[in-house]
N, CA, C and O atoms as CSV, one atom per row, in Angstrom:
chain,resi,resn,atom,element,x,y,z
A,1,UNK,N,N,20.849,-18.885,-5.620
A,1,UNK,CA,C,20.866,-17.733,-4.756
A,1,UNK,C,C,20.240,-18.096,-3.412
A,1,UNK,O,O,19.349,-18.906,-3.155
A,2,UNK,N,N,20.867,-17.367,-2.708
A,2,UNK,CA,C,20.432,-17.980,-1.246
A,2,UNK,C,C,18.908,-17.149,-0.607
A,2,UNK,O,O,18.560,-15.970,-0.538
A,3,UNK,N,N,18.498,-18.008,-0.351
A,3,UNK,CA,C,17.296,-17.085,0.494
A,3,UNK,C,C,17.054,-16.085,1.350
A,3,UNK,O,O,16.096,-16.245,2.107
A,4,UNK,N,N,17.728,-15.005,1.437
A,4,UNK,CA,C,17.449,-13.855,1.859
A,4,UNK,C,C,17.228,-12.818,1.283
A,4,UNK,O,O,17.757,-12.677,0.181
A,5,UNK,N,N,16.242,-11.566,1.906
A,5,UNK,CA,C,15.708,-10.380,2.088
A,5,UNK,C,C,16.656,-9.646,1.535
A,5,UNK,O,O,17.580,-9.305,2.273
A,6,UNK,N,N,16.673,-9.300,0.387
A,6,UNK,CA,C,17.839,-8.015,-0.199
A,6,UNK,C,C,17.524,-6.730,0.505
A,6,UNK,O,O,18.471,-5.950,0.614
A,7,UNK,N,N,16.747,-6.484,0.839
A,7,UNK,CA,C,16.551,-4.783,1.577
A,7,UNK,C,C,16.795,-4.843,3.569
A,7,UNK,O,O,17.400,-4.048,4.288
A,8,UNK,N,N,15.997,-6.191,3.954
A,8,UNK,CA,C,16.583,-6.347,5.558
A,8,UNK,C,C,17.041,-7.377,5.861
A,8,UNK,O,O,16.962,-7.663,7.056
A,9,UNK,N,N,17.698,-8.353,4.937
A,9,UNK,CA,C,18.850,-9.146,5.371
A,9,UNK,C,C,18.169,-10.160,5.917
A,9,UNK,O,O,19.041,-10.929,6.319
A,10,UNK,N,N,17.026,-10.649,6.187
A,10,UNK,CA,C,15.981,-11.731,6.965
A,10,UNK,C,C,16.392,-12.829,6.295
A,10,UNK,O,O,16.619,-12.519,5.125
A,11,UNK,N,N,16.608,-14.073,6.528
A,11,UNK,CA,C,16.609,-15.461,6.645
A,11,UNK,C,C,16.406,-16.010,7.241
A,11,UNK,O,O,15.973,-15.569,8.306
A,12,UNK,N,N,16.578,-17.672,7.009
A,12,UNK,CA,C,15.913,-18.686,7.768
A,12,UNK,C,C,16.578,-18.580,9.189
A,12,UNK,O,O,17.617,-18.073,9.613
A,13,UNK,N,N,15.428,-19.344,9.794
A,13,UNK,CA,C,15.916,-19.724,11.624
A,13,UNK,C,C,15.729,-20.671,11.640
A,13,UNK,O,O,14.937,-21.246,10.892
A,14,UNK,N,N,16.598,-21.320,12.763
A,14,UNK,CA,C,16.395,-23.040,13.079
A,14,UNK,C,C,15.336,-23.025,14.490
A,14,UNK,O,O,15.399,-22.374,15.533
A,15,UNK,N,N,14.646,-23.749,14.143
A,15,UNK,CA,C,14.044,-24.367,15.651
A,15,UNK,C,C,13.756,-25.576,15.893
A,15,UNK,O,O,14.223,-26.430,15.139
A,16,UNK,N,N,12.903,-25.977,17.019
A,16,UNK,CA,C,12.969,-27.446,16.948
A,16,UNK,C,C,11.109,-27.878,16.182
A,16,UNK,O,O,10.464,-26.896,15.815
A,17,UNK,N,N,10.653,-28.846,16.071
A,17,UNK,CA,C,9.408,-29.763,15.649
A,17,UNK,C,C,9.130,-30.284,16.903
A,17,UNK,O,O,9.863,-31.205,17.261
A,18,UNK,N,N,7.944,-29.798,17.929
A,18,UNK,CA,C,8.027,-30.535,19.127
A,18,UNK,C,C,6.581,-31.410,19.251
A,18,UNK,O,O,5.500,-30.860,19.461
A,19,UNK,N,N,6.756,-32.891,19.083
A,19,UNK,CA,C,5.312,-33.466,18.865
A,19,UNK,C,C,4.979,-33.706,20.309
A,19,UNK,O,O,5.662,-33.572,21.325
A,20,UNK,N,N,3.558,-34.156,20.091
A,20,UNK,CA,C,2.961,-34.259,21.485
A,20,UNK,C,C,3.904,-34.703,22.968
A,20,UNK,O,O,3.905,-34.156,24.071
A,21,UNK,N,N,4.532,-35.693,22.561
A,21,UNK,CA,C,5.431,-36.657,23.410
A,21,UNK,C,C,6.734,-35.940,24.242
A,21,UNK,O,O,7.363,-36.362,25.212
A,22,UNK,N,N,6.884,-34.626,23.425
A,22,UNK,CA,C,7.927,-33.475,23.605
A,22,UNK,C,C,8.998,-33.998,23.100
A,22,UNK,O,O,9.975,-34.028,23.848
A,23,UNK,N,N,9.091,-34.352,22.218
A,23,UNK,CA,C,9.887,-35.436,21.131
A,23,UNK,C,C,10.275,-33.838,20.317
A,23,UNK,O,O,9.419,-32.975,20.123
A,24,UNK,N,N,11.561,-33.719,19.967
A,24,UNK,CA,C,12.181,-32.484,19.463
A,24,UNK,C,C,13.046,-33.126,18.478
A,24,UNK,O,O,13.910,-33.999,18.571
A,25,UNK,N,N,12.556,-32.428,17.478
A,25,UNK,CA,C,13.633,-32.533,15.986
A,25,UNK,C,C,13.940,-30.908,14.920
A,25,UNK,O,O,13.063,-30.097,14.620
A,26,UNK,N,N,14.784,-30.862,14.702
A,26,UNK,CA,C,15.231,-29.662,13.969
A,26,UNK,C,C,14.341,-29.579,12.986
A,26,UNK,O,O,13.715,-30.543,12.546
A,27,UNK,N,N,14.207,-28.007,12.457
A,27,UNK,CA,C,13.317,-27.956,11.440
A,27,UNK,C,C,13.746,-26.369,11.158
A,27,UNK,O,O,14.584,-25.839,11.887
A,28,UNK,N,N,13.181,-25.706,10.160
A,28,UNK,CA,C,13.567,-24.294,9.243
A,28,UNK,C,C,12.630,-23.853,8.932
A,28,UNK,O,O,11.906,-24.138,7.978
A,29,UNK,N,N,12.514,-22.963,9.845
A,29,UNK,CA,C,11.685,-21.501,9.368
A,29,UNK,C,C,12.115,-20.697,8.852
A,29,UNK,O,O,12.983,-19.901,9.210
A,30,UNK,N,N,11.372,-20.824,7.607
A,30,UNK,CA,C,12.221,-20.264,5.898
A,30,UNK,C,C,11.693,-18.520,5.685
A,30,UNK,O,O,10.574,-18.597,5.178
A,31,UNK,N,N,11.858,-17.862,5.770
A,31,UNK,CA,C,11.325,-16.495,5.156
A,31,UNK,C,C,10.464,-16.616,4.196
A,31,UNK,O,O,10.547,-17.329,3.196
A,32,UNK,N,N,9.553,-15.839,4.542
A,32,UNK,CA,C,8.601,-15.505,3.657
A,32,UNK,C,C,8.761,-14.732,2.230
A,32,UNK,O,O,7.831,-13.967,1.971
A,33,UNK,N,N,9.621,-14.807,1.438
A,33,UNK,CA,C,10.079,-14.226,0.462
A,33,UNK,C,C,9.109,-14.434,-1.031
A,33,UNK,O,O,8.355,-15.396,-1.177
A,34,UNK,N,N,9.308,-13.264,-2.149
A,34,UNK,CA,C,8.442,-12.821,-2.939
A,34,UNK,C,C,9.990,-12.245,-4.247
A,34,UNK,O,O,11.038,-11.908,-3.696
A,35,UNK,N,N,9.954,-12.217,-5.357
A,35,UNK,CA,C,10.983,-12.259,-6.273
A,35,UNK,C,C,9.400,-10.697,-6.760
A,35,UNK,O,O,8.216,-10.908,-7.022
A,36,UNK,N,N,10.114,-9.397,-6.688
A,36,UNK,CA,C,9.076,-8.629,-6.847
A,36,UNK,C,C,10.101,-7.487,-7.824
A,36,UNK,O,O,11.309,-7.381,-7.613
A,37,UNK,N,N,9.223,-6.535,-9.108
A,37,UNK,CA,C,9.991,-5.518,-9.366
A,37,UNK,C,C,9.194,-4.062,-9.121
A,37,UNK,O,O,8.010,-3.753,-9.253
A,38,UNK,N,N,10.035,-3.529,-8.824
A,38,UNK,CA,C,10.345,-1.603,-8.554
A,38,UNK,C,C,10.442,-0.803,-9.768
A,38,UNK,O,O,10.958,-1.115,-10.841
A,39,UNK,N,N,9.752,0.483,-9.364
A,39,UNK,CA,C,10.073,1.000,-10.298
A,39,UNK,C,C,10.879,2.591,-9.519
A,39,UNK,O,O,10.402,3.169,-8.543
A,40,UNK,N,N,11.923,2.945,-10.125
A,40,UNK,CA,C,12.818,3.824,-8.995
A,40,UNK,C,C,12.351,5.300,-10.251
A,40,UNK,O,O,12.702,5.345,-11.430
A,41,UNK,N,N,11.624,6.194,-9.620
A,41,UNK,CA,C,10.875,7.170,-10.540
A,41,UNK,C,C,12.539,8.428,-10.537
A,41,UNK,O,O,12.871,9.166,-11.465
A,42,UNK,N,N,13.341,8.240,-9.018
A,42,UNK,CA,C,14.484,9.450,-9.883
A,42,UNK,C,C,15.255,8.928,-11.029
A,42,UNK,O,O,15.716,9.510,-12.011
A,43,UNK,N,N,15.287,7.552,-10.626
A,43,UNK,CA,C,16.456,7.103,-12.300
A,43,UNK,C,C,15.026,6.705,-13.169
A,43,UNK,O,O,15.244,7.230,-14.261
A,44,UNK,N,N,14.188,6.298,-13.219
A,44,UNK,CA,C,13.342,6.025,-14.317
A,44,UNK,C,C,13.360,4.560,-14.527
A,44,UNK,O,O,12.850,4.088,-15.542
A,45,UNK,N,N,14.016,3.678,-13.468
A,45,UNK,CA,C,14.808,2.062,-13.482
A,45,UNK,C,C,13.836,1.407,-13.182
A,45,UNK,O,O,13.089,1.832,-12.300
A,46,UNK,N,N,13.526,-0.029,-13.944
A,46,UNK,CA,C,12.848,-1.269,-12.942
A,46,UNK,C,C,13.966,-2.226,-12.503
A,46,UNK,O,O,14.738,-2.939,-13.144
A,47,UNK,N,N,13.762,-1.964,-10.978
A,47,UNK,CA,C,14.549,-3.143,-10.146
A,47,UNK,C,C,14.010,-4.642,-9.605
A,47,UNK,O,O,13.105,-4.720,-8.774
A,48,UNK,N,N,14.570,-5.636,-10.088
A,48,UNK,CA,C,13.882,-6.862,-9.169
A,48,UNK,C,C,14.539,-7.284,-8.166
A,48,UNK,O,O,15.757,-7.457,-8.199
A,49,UNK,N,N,13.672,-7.537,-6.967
A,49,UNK,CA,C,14.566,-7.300,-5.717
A,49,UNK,C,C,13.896,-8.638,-4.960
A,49,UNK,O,O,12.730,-8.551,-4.575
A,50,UNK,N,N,14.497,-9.625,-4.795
A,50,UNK,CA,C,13.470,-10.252,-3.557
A,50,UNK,C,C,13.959,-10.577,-2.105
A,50,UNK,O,O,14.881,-11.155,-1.530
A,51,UNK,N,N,12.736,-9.826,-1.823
A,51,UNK,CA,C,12.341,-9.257,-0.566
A,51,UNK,C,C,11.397,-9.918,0.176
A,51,UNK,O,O,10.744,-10.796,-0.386
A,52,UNK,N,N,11.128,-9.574,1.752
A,52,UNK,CA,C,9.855,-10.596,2.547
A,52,UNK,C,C,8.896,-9.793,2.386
A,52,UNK,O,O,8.828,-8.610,2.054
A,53,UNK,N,N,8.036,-10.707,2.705
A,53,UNK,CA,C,5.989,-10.416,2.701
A,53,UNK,C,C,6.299,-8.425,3.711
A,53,UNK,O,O,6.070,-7.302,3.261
A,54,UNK,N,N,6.731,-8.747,4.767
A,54,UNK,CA,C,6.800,-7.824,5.934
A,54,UNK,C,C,7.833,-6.371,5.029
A,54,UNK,O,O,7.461,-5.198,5.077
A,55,UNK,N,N,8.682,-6.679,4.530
A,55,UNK,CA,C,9.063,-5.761,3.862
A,55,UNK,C,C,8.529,-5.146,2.703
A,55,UNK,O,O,9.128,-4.107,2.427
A,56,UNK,N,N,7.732,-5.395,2.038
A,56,UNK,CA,C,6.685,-4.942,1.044
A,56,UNK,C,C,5.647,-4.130,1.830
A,56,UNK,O,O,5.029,-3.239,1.247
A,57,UNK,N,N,5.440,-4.381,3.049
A,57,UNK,CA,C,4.725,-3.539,3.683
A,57,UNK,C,C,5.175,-1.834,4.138
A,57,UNK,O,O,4.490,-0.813,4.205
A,58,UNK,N,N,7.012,-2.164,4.464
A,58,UNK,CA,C,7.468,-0.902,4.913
A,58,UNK,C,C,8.052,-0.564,3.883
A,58,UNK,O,O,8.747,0.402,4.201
A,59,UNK,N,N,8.199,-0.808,2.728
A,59,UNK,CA,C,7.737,-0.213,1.244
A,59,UNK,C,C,6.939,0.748,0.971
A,59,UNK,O,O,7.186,1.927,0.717
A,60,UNK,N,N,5.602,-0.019,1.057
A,60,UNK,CA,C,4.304,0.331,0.789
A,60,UNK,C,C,4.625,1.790,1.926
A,60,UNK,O,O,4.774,2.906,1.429
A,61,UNK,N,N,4.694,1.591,3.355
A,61,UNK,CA,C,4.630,2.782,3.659
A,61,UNK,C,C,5.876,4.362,4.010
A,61,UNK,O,O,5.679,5.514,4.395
A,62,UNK,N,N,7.097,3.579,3.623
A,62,UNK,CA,C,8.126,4.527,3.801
A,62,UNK,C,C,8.746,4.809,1.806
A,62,UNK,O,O,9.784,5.445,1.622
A,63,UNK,N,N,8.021,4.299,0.697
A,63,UNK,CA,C,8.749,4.235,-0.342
A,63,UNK,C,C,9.744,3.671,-0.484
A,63,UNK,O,O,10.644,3.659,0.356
A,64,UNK,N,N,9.783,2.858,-2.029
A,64,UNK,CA,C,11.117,1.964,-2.429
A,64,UNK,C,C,12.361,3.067,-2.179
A,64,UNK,O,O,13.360,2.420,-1.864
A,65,UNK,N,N,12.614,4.338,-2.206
A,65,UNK,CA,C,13.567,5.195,-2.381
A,65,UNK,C,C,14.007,5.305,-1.231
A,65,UNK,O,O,15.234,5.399,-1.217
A,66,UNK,N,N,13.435,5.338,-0.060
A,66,UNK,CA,C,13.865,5.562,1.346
A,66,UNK,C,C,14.353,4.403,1.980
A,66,UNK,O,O,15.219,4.298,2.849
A,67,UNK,N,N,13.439,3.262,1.228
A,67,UNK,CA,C,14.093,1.750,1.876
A,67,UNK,C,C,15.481,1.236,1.183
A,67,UNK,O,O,16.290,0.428,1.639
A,68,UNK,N,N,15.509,1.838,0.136
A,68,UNK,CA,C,16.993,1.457,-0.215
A,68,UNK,C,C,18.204,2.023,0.307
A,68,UNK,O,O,19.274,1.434,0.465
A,69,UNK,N,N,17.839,3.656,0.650
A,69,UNK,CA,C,18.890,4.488,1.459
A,69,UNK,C,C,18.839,4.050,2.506
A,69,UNK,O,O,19.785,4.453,3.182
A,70,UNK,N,N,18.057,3.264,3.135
A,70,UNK,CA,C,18.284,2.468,4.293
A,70,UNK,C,C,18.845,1.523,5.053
A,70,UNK,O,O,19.462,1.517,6.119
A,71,UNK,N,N,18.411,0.530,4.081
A,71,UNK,CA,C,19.333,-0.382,3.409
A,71,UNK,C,C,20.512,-0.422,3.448
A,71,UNK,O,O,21.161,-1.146,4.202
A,72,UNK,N,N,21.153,0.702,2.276
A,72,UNK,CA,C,22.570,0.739,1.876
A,72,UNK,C,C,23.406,1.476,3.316
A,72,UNK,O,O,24.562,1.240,3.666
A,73,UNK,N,N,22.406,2.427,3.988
A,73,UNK,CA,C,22.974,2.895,5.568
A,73,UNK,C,C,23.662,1.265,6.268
A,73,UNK,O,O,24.857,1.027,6.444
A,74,UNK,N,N,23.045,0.772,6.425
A,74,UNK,CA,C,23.039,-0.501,7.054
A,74,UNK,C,C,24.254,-1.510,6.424
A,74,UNK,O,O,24.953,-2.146,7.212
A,75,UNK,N,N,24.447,-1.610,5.081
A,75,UNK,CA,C,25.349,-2.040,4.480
A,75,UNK,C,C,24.672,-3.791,3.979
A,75,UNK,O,O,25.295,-4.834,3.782
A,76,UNK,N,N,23.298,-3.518,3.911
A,76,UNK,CA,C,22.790,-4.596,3.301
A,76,UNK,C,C,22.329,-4.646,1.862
A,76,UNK,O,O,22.322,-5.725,1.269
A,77,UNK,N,N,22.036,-3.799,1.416
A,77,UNK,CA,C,22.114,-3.945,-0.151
A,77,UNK,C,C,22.928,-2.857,-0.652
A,77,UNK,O,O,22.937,-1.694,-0.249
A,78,UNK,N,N,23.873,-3.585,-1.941
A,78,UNK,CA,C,24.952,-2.508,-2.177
A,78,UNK,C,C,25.173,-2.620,-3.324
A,78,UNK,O,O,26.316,-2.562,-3.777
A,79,UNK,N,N,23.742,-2.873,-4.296
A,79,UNK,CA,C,24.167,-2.649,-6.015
A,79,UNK,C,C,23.648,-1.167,-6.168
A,79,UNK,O,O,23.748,-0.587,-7.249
């Protein structure tokens, strides 16, 4: 499975490695991702969803229920 954010779609970025010399080489800044489960209190469901560090936060403050209708607005998660 590929490394992205099931609720905001976040993945890796490319940038460069720039050493002292200004010597530039490619490199991947990977998401901060977490394999985490939910518990959805209108269906009574545990979901495992993995998601980034930063999205557990707007979890924490908008609820798993609102971030999924959000989500699915967006057309990023669609089970």
């Amino acid at each position: 499975m590929s490394r992205v954010c099931e609720l905001t779609g976040k993945k890796a970025m490319v940038g460069n490695n720039v050493s002292h010399a200004m010597n530039k080489t490619k490199r991947k800044f990977d998401a901060n991702l977490l394999k985490k489960r939910f518990f959805i209190p209108e269906t009574g469901v545990w979901i495992t969803l993995k998601v980034a560090a930063s999205t557990l936060k707007t979890i924490n403050k908008i609820g798993i229920s609102a971030a999924l209708k959000e989500s699915r607005e967006k057309g990023i998660y669609t089970k």
